[in-house]
N, C-alpha and C positions, 0 to 999 in steps of 0.2 A: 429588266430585272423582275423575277417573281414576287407578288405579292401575296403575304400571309393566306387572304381569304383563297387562294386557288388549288392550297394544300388544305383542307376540308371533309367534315363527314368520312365517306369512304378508304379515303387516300389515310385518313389519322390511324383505321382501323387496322389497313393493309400493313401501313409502317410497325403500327405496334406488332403485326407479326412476323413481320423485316427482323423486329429485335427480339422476340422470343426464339427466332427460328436462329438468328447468331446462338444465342446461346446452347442451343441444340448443338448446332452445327460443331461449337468446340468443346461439348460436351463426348459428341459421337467420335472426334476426330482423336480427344483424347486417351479414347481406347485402343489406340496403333502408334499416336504422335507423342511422345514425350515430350515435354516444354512446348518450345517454338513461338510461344503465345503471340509474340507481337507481329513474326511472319505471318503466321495464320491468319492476323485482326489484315496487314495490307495486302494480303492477297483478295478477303473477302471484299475487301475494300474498293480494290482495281476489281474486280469484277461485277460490283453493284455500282461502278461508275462507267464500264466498257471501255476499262483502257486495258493495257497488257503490263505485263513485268518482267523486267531483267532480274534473275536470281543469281548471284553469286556468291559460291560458298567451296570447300576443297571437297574432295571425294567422300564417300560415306556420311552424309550429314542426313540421310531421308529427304531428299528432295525428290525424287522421282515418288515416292511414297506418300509422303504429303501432298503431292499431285495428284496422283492415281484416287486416293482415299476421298480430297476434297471435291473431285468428280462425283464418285459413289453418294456421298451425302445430297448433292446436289442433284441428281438424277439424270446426268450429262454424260453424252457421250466422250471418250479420254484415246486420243493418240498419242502417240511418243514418236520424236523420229529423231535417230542417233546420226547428228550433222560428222562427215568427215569430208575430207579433202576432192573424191571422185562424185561428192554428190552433187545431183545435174539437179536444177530449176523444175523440168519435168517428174522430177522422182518427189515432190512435196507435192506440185499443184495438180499432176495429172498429165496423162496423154491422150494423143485420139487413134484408137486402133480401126484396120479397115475387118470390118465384118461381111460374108457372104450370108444372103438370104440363099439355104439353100435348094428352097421350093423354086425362085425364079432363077437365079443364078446370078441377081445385083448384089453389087459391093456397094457398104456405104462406109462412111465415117462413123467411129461410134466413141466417145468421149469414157475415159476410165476415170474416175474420180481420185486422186490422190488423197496421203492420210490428212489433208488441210483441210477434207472437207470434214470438218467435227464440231465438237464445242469446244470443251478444252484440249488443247496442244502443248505438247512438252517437246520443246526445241530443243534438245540435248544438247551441251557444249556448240553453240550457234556461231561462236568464233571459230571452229575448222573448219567448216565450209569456203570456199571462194565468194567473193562478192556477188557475182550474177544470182549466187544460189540465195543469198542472203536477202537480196534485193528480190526475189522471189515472192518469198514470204512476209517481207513488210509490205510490199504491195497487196497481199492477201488480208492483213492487217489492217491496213488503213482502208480499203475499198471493200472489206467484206466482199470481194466478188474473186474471180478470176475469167483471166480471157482466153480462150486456146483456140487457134483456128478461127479467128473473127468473130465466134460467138462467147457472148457473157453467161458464166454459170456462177447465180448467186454463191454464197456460204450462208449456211443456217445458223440464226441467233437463236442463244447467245455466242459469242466466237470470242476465246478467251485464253491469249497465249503469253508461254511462260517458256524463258529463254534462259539457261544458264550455261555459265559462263566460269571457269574456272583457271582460279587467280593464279595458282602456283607453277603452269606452264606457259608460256608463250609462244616456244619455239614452233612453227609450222602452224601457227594459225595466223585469222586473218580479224584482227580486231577491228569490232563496229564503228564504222565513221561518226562523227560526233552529230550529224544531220540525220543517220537514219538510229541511233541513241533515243535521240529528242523524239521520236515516234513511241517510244514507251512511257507510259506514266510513271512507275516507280523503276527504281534499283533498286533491289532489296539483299542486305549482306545475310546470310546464313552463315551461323557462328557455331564453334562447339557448344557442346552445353556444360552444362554446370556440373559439379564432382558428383550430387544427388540425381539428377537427371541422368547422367550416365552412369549411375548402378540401378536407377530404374530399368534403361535401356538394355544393360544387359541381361538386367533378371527377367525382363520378358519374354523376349525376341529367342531366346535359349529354351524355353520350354514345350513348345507345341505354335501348331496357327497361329495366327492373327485370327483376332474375332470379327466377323461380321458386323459391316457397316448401316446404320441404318437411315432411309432415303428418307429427308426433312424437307426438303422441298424441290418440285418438278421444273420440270423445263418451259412450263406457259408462266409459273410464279414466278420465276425469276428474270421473264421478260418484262413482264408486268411491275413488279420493284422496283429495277431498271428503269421503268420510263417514271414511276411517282418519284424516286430523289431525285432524279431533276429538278422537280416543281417547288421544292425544299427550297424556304426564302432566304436569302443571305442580307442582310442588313447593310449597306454603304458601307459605315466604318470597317468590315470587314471585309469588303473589298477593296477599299484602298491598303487597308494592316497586308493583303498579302500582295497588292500592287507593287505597294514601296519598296517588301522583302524582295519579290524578283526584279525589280531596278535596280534597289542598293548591291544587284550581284555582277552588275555593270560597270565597267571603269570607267565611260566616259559620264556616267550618269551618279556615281558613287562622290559625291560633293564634298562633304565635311566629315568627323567624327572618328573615331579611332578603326570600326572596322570598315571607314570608305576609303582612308589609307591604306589598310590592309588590301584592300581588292586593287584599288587604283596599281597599287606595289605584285602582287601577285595573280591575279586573273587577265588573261588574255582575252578570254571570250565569255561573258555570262548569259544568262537562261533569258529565253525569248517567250512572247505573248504563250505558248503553248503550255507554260510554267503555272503562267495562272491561272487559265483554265483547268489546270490537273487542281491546283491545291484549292479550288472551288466548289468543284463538283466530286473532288477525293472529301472535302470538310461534310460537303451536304451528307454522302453516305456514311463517314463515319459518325456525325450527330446522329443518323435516322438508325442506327445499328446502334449507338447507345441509349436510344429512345427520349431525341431529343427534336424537336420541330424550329428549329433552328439550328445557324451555322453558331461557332464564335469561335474567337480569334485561337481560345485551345485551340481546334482541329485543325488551323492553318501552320501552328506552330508545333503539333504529331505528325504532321506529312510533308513538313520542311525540308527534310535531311531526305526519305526516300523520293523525293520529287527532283529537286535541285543536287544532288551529287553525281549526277550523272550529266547535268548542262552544263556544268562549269568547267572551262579549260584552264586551268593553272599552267604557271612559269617554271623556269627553275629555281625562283626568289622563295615560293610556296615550297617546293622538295626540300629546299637547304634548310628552311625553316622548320621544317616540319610540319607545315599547314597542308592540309589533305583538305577535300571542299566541304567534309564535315563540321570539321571545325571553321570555317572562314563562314558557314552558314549559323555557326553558334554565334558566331560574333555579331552577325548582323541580327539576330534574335535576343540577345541583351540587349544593342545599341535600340531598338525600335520600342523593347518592354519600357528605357531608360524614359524614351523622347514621346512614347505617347500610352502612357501608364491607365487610361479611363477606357481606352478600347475594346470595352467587352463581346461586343458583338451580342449583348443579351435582348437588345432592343427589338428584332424581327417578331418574333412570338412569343407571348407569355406562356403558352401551356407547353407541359412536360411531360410525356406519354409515361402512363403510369405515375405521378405524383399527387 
């Protein structure tokens, strides 16, 4: 575990501008994105912890937009690639073409880079695609690398992908196994907006351009970020507060109380060691983005529902009932407030950047 003194001096400085540069960042983003605020906060989130995100939301909500835009801010290069049913493994990672030297007259192999090799990637509708292709790209995701032809060709950090997924059709796609699911950090629903937001939406988008975005921070700064919240201390009691949440979402480990019932009754499968990881290193970056030098039990219980609703396999006890893993995660979040009420997590560091 991190200790307070190894987040110090330099690292206090850098975070303080972790957290001027958020509010930059949805300051500038503000100028094209209407609402969205809480997407926008886990997005910057999974990418100041190098995980990836599932977005799912129906058509026309600016998801590709809010992608494209929070590129720009960042000073990252942005591809899109529109998944459908003919698309081959090679059409994302690359191929190897043969090239004549045509001074000597040798061929050799020559490596084309596919749109994976980038920073950020918009996996467009990632459920048309067939499995080999899918299986493609998380390999690319987890390994930051790709292989073609026996030789390994890195991917350039930061690599930061965003896969969506669209709830309202099914037919003819190939929905993500629950194993290669668990390779994303969040799920994150994209929702209508609000009756105000959508007459801001219209009155904008109707009159001219979009305005120019402006670049807040580069591509070495946000590698560098990236490695200081990790050093971000988490205090014990906060690691058990989020241990317990992703066990209590286990049936055979879900022991007593009203929502271990609930699970024990409805969940077939819950979230494994890779759950706590996410809501650990998701907590440090959202402290260090609200300018704080500690975890606490808050940030575990803001990144509950996009961490864990996508680990949980529910019954048909949960659809009859009406339990979605939203709510079966609220339950185990009052049950834990209930059983262990002193769990601040305030104990790791006293100081508060900027107080």
């Amino acid at each position: 575990m991190t200790n307070a003194d190894d987040v110090v001096g330099g690292d206090v400085e850098r975070l303080a501008r972790l957290r001027d540069a958020y509010q930059r960042i949805r300051d500038e983003l503000s100028k094209v994105i209407v609402g969205q605020h809480e997407v926008i906060d886990q997005l910057l989130i999974a990418l100041f912890s190098r995980g990836h995100v599932i977005l799912e939301g129906v058509p026309g909500l600016a998801k590709t937009l809010m992608i494209s835009s929070l590129s720009r801010c960042l000073g990252l290069r942005f591809h899109r690639i529109q998944f459908t049913p003919d698309l081959m493994p090679s059409d994302i990672t690359g191929t190897e073409v043969i090239q004549e030297d045509r001074a000597t007259g040798e061929r050799s192999f020559r490596f084309l880079a596919g749109p994976v090799f980038t920073h950020v990637l918009l996996a467009d509708e990632i459920n048309r695609t067939p499995p080999k292709t899918q299986a493609a790209l998380l390999e690319a995701m987890q390994e930051t690398q790709v292989s073609v032809g026996g030789v390994r060709h890195v991917i350039e950090p930061p690599f930061f992908v965003l896969a969506t997924q669209n709830p309202i059709e099914q037919e003819g796609t190939y929905p993500l196994p629950e194993a290669q699911q668990d390779r994303f950090m969040f799920k994150v629903f994209v929702d209508y907006p609000g009756y105000d937001d959508e007459y801001a939406i219209a009155e904008r988008t109707t009159v001219g351009p979009l305005p120019e975005l402006a670049e807040v921070l580069r591509r070495e700064e946000i590698i560098e970020l990236q490695e200081i919240v990790r050093r971000i201390p988490v205090a014990p009691s906060v690691v058990h507060y989020a241990l317990r949440l992703v066990r209590g979402t286990r049936p055979d480990e879900a022991n007593s109380g009203t929502a271990a019932e609930l699970v024990n009754r409805m969940v077939t499968f819950g979230a494994g060691p890779r759950a706590v990881q996410f809501l650990l290193v998701g907590g440090k970056a959202r402290a260090a983005m609200h300018g704080r030098m500690h975890v606490a039990t808050e940030d575990i219980r803001a990144l509950a529902r996009p961490v864990l609703r996508h680990r949980l396999v529910t019954n048909y006890a949960a659809e009859a009932e009406g339990y979605d893993p939203d709510r079966l995660v609220e339950s185990l979040l009052a049950e834990l407030e209930r059983n262990a009420p002193d769990e601040d997590g305030h104990g790791a560091v006293a100081e508060v950047l900027g107080s």
